[in-house]
N, C-alpha and C positions, 0 to 999 in steps of 0.2 A: 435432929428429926428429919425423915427425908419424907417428901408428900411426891404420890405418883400424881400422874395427868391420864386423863382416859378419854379415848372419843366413845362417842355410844352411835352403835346400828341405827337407822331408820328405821330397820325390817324388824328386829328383834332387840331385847333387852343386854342381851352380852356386852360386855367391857371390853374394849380393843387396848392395847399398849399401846403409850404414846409414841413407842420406836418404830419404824419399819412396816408400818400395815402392809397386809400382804395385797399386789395384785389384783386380788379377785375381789378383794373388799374394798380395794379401790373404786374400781368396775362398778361396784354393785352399790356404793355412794355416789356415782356417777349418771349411773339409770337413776337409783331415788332421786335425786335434784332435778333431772329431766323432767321426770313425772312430774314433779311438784309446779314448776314451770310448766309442764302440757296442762296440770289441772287448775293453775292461774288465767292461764290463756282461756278458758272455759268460762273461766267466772268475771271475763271483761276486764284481765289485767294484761299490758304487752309491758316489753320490755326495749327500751335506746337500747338501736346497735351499737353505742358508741358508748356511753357512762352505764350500760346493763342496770339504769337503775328504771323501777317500774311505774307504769301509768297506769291511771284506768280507761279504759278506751273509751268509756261515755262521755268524759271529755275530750271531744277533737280538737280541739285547737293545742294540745297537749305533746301529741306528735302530728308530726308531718310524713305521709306513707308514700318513701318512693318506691316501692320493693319491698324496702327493707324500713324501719321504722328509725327515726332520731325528733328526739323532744326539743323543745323550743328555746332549750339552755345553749344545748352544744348544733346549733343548727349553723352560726355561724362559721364555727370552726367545717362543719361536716361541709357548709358552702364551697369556701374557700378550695379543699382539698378535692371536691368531686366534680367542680366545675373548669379545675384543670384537666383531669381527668378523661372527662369522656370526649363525645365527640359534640361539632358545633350543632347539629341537629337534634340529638339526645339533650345539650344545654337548655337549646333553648324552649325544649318542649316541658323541661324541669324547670326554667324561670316561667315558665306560664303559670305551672300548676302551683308551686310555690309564692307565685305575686298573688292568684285568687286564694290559696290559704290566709297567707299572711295578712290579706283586706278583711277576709270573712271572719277570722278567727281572732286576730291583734290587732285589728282597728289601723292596719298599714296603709297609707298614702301614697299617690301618685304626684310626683314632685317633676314636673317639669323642668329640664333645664334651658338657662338663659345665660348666653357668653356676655351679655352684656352686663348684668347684673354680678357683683364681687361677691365671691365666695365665703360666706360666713359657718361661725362653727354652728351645727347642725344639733337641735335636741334631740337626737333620736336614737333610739334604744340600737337598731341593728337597719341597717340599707342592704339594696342589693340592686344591681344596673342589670335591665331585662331588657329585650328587642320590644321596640313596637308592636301589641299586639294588631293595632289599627293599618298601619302600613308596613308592617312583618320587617321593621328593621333596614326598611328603603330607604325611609326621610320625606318619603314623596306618595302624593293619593296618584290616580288612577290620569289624573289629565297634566301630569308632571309637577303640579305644585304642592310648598311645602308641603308637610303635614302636621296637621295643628294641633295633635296629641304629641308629638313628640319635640315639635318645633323643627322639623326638618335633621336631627339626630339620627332617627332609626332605633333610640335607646329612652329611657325614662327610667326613675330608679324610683324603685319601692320602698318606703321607708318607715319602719314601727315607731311613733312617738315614745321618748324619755316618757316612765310613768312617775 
């Protein structure tokens, strides 16, 4: 006994063959999915540029919007690869907006570093080492001494607690 396979139209009822759809019918599954995705995006759903899997944007802490949209699964991976990337002024205007997300919306911390203190293993879900917003990444306030948000660094790292 042979069983066929069929895709079916979005637009209409017709039965396509599983072999070779033609071109245009390609095309024309390719606008319908647009649509469907322009008419998500209407009703408060986006989509990660990175896992295209979708949110509802009433939750913000859900995605992080640089541009372009990435949820808070593959934020680390998207970290890593975009902060190579761009430039040191673009970086660090993206570790701003990113340290205030990540506070507002994951409950993320400001972790001070201390050379003196030994480096223990860390509970925290996801870190990331941002410029001083207080001394923009000098180490130093305004009359040449340390600076006591960063500890004289220029750096401070943000860090979402293990839940």
């Amino acid at each position: 006994m042979e069983t066929t396979q069929h895709h079916f139209s979005l637009t209409n009822d017709s039965r396509l063959p599983d072999s070779n759809p033609s071109p245009e019918t390609l095309v024309q599954l390719e606008q319908d999915l647009k649509h469907v995705v322009d008419a998500l995006a209407l009703l408060g759903i986006r989509r990660c540029s990175h896992c295209r899997k979708f949110f509802r944007i009433a939750d913000p802490g859900e995605l992080f919007d640089y541009g372009e949209l990435v949820c808070y699964a593959c934020l680390p991976a998207w970290w890593t690869a975009t902060s190579e990337q761009v430039s040191v002024v673009e970086r660090e205007k993206l570790e701003t907006k990113l340290s205030s997300w990540l506070r507002k919306y994951h409950n993320a911390e400001i972790v001070r570093e201390d050379k003196t203190r030994a480096s223990t293993a860390t509970p925290y879900e996801f870190e990331v080492v941002v410029h001083c917003i207080e001394c923009r990444g000098s180490g130093k306030v305004l009359e040449g001494e340390r600076c006591r948000f960063c500890n004289g660094f220029g750096t401070v790292r943000v860090a979402v607690p293990a839940l």
